[in-house]
C-alpha positions as CSV (number, residue, x, y, z in Angstrom):
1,X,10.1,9.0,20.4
2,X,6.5,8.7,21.4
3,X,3.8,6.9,19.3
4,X,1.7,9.8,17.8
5,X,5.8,11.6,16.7
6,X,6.3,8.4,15.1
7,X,2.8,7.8,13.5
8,X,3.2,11.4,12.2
9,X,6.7,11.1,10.9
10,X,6.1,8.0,9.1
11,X,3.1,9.1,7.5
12,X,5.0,11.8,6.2
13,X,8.0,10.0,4.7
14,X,5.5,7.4,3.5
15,X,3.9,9.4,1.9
16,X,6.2,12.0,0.3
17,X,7.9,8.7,-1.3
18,X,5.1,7.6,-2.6
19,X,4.4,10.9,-4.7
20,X,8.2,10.5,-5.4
21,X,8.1,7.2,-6.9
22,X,5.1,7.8,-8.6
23,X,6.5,11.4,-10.2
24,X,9.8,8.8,-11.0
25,X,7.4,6.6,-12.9
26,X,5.6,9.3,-14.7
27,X,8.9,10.8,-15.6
28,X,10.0,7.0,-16.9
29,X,6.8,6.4,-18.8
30,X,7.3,9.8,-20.3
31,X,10.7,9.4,-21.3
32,X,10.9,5.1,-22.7
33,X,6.8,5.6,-23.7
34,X,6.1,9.1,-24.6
35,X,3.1,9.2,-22.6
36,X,2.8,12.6,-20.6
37,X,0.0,12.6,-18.8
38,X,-0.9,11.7,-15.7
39,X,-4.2,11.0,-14.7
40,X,-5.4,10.4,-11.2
41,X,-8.7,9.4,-9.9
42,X,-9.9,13.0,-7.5
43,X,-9.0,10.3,-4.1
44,X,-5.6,9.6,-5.2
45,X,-4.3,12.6,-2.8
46,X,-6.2,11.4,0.0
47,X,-5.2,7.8,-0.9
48,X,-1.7,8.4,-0.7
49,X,-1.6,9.7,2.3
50,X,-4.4,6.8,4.3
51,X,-1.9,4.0,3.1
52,X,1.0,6.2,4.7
53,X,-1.1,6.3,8.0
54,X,-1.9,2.9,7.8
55,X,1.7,1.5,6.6
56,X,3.2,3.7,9.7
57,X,0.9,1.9,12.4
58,X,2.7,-1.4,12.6
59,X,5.9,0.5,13.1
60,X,4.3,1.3,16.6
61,X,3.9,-2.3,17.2
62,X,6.9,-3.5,16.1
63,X,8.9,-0.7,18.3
64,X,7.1,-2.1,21.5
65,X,8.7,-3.8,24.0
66,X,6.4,-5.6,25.7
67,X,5.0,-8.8,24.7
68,X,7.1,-9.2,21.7
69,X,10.3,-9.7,24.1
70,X,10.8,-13.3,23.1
71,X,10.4,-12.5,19.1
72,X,14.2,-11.7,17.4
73,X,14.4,-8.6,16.3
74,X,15.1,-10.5,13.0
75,X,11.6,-12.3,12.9
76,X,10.3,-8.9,14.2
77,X,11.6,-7.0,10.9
78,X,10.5,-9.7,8.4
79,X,7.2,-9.8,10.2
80,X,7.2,-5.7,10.4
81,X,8.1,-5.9,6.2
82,X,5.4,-8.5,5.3
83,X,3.1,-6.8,7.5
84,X,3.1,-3.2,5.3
85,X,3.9,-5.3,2.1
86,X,0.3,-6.5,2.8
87,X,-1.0,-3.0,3.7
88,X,0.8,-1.3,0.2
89,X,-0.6,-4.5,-2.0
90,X,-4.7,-3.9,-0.5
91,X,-3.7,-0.3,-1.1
92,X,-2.7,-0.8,-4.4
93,X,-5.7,-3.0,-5.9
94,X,-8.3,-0.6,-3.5
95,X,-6.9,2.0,-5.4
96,X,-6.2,1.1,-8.5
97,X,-2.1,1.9,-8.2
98,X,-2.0,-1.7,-10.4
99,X,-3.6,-4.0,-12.6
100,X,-1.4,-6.2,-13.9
101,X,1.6,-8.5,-12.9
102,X,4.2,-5.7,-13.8
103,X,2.5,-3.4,-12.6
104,X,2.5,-4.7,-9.5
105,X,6.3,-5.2,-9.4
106,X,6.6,-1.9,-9.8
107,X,4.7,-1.1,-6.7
108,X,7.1,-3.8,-5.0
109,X,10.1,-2.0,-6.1
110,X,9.0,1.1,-4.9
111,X,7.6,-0.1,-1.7
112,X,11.1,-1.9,-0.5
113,X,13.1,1.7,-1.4
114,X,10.4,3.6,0.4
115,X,10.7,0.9,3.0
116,X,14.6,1.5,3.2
117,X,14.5,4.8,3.4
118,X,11.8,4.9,6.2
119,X,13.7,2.6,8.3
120,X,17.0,4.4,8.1
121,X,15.3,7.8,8.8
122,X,13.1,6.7,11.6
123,X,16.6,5.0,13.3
124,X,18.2,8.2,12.5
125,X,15.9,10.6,13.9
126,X,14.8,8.0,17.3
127,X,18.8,8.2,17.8
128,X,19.2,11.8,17.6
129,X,16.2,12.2,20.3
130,X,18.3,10.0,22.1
131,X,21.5,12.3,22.1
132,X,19.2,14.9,22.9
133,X,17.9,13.2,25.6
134,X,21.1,12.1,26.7
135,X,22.7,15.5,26.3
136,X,20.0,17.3,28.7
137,X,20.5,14.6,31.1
138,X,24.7,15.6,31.2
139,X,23.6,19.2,31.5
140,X,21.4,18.2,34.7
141,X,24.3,16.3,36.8
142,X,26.8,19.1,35.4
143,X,24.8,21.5,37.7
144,X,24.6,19.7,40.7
């Protein structure tokens, strides 16, 4: 998968779980605190989707070879997971997403389900260019 498919991809799922966990705790304040409304700041749109752009860059970084040969891929996650934990947490207090200590946990919460879900599409959809890649490759030495 090249850089830019990736950097677009991410940004997408980044984003699009970031409105989800927010609309999840919107639908949880409304239901344990009857609070329902949500107000955002006129940026928050624009917010959203700059920390998914920025939280999908490392990614690029972390897929690259070179360099980074003698890193574990172990180190390379926890690094690669610290590394966008930093980039959600400016985010967040640039943004206003928290305030407070629980607040902040929340965001935490979110951000490792987002993170899982990211990582196990991304694998997913690098692995099915693969088959494709693979599959055009069969189709080539079939014909001569």
């Amino acid at each position: 998968m090249n850089r830019i498919k990736l950097i677009f991809n991410q940004t997408l799922m980044i984003s699009t779980g970031i409105l989800f966990g927010l609309g999840v705790q919107a639908l949880l304040y409304a239901v344990f605190f009857d609070d329902t409304q949500i107000i955002w700041p006129w940026y928050t749109p624009f917010a959203i989707i700059f920390t998914g752009f920025l939280c999908s860059l490392p990614s690029v970084i972390f897929l690259e070879e070179e360099g980074t040969e003698k890193l574990g891929f172990k180190l390379k996650l926890v690094l690669h997971f610290f590394a966008i934990l930093g980039v959600v947490s400016l985010c967040g207090r640039l943004f206003g997403w928290y305030s407070t200590l629980r607040a902040y946990l929340a965001i935490v919460v979110m951000y490792v389900v987002i993170y899982v879900f990211v990582w196990v599409a991304t694998y997913w959809l690098i692995r099915k260019d693969e088959n494709r890649i693979n599959k055009a490759l069969e189709d080539l030495r079939d014909e001569e």
